[in-house]
TORSE-722298 format. One record per residue (C-alpha): residue number from 1; residue in three letters; x, y, z. Coordinates in nm, 3 decimals, m for minus. Layout:
BEGIN
   pos   code         x         y         z
   NUM    ALA         X         Y         Z
...
END
This chain:
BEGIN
   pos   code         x         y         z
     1    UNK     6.281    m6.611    m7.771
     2    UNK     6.507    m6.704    m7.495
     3    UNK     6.594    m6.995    m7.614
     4    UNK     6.726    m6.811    m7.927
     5    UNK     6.905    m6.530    m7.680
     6    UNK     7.079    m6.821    m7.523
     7    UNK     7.214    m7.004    m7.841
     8    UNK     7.405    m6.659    m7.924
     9    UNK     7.669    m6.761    m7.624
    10    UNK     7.734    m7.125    m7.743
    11    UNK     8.051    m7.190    m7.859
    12    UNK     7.956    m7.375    m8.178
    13    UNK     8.296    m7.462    m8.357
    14    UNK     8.659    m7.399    m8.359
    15    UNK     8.651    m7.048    m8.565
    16    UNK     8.479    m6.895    m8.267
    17    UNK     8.674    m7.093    m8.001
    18    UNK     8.998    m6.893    m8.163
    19    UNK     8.825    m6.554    m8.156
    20    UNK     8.729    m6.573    m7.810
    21    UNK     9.050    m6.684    m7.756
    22    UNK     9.147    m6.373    m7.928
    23    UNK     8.979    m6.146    m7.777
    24    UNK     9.054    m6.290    m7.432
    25    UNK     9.443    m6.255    m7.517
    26    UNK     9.400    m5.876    m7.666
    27    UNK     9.227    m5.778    m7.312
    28    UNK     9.514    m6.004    m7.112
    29    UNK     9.792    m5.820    m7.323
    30    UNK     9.621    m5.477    m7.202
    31    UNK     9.600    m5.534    m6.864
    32    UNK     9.918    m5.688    m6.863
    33    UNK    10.077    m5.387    m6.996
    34    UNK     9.911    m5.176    m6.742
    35    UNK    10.065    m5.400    m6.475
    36    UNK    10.395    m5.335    m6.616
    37    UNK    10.385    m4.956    m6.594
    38    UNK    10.199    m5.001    m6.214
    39    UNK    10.424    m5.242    m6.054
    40    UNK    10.809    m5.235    m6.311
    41    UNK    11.067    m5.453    m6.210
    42    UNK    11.014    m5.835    m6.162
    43    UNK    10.682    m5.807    m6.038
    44    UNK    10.548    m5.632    m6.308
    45    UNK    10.669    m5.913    m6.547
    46    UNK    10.540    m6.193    m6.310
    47    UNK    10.191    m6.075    m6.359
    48    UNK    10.210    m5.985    m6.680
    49    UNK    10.325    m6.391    m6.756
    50    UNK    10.040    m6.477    m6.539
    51    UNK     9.765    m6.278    m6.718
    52    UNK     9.884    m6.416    m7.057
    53    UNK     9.888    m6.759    m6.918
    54    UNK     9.596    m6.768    m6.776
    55    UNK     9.468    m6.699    m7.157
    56    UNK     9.676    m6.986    m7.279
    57    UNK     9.549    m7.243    m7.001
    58    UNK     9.160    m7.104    m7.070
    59    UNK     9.205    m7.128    m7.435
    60    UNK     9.326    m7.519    m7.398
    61    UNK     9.031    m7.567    m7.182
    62    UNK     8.787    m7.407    m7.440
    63    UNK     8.921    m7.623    m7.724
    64    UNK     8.951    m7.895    m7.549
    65    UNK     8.555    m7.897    m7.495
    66    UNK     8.471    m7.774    m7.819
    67    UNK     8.609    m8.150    m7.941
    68    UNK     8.392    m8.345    m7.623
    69    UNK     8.135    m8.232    m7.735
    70    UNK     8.175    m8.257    m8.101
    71    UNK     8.269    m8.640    m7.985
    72    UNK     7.968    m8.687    m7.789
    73    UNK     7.738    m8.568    m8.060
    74    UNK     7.911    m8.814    m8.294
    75    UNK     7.825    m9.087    m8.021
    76    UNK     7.439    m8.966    m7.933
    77    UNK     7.437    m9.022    m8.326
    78    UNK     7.562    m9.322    m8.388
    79    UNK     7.416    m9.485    m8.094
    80    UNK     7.068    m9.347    m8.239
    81    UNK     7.159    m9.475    m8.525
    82    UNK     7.181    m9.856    m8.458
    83    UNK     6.886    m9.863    m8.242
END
């Protein structure tokens, strides 16, 4: 039963990668628009850039894992394979 639980927050392929991604940009826009109207000027901007690129830095990271792994399985499979 836990096992099950647990396979709910895989990452399984690249459709879900993107709406994490999504989501993770929606909530970065949000509280990058609060910063604006907290802090306006320059400084407001400046962490309003960071928020969002801290999405586009995570989202490289998640993809970027999605296709190790998918490369790895590929290898366990193959090396299976052959022996």
């Amino acid at each position: 039963m836990l096992r099950k639980l647990g396979r709910l927050f895989i990452i399984k392929n690249r459709f879900e990668a993107f709406a994490i991604i999504y989501a993770l940009a929606l909530g970065a826009t949000a509280r990058g628009s609060a910063y604006l109207t907290q802090y306006p000027g320059f400084g407001g901007k400046l962490l309003f850039l960071t928020t969002t690129g801290a999405v586009f830095l995570g989202g490289a990271k998640i993809l970027d894992c999605i296709r190790l792994e998918k490369e790895l399985a590929e290898l366990r499979g193959e090396g299976a394979k052959t022996e």
